[in-house]
N, C-alpha and C positions, 0 to 999 in steps of 0.2 A: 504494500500500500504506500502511496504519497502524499502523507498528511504535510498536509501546510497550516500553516498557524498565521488567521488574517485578523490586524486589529487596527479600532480607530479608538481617537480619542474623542472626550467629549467634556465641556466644561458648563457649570450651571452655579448662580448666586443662590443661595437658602441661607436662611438664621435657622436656629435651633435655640431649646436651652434643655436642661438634663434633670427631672425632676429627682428630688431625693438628693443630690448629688453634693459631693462633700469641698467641691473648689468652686471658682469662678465662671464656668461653666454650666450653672443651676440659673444663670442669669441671661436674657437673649442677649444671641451674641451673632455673626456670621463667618462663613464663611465662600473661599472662590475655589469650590469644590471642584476638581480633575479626575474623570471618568474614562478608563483604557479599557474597553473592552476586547478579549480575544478570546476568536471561536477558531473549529477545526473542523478539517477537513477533507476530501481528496479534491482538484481540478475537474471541473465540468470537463469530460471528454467528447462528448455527444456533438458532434460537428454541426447540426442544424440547429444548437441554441445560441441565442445572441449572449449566453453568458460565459461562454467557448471559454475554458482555462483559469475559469473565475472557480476559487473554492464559495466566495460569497460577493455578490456587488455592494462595494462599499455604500454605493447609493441608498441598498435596499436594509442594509443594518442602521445606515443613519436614520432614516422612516423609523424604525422599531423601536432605536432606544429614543430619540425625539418623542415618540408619542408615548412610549410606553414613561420614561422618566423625566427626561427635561426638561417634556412642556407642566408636567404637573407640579415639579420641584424648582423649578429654575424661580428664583424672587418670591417665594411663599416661606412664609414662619412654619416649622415644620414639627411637630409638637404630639408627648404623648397625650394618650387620650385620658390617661390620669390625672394629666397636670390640668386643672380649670382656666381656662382662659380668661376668666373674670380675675384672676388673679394678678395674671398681666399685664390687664388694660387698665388694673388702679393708676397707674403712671400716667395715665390721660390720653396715653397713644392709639389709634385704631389698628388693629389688625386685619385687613383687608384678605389677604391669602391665604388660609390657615388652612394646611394640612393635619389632619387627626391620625395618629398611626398605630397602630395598638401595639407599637413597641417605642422603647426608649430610643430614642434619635442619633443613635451613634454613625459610627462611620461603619463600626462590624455590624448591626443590623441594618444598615440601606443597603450592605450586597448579600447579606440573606434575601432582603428584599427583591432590591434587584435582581438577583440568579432569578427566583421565580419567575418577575416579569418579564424577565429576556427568552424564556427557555422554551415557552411554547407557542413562540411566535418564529422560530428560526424555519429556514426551509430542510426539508427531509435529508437525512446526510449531513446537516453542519451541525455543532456542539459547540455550545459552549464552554471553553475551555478553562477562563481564567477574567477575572474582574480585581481593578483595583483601582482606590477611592482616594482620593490624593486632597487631606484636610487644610494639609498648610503646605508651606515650602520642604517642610522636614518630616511630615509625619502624613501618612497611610495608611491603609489597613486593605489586606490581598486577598480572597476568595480563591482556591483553584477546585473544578469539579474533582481533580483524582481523590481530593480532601471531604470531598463529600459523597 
């Protein structure tokens, strides 16, 4: 077999804050979050498709994670569903965007997340390989399917 390993990137603004939590990070805050996703897979060899040698068209991955993540996280306060958002908005600010998530908003659960929402949208034959979440200049956190 001739697995190839094809990956794009992808960057989105979200605030977060981390209920319970014991630093400064319990408090909204943002970040300019960096999205590398890589899938697997052999080369289309089928000479009559317009995808000739493509493990995946990058076109068609950016569609997937765009709809499936960016557009709904990209500039939205992103927030457990524990934490009250009345609690929040004492500060007088409005929250306009708010994503509810029935997990804590970290960087290691948005690619549990995300694994899910990429996986059953890929075309037959390509896999999901590997995801990682790029919070600051210095610090990530990596997902790889052999891992799971």
């Amino acid at each position: 077999m001739n697995h190839i390993r094809v990956t794009k990137e992808f960057r989105f603004e979200a605030a977060h804050a981390l209920k319970g939590y014991d630093g400064p990070c319990k408090n909204v805050h943002g970040h300019s979050y960096e999205l590398s996703v890589t899938v697997i897979g052999t080369p289309i060899t089928d000479r009559q498709s317009t995808k000739l040698g493509m493990v995946m068209d990058f076109g068609d991955l950016k569609k997937i994670i765009k709809k499936q993540i960016v557009d709904p996280f990209d500039h939205a306060l992103l927030l457990n569903t524990e934490l009250p958002l009345s609690e929040l908005q004492k500060s007088g600010e409005p929250f306009t965007n708010v994503v509810l998530l029935p997990y804590q908003p970290t960087s290691e659960n948005f690619l549990l997340d995300f694994a899910k929402r990429i996986r059953e949208f890929l075309p037959t034959g390509v896999l999901l390989y590997s995801l990682r979440l790029r919070e600051t200049s210095n610090s990530y956190a990596e997902w790889f399917a052999i891992d799971n």
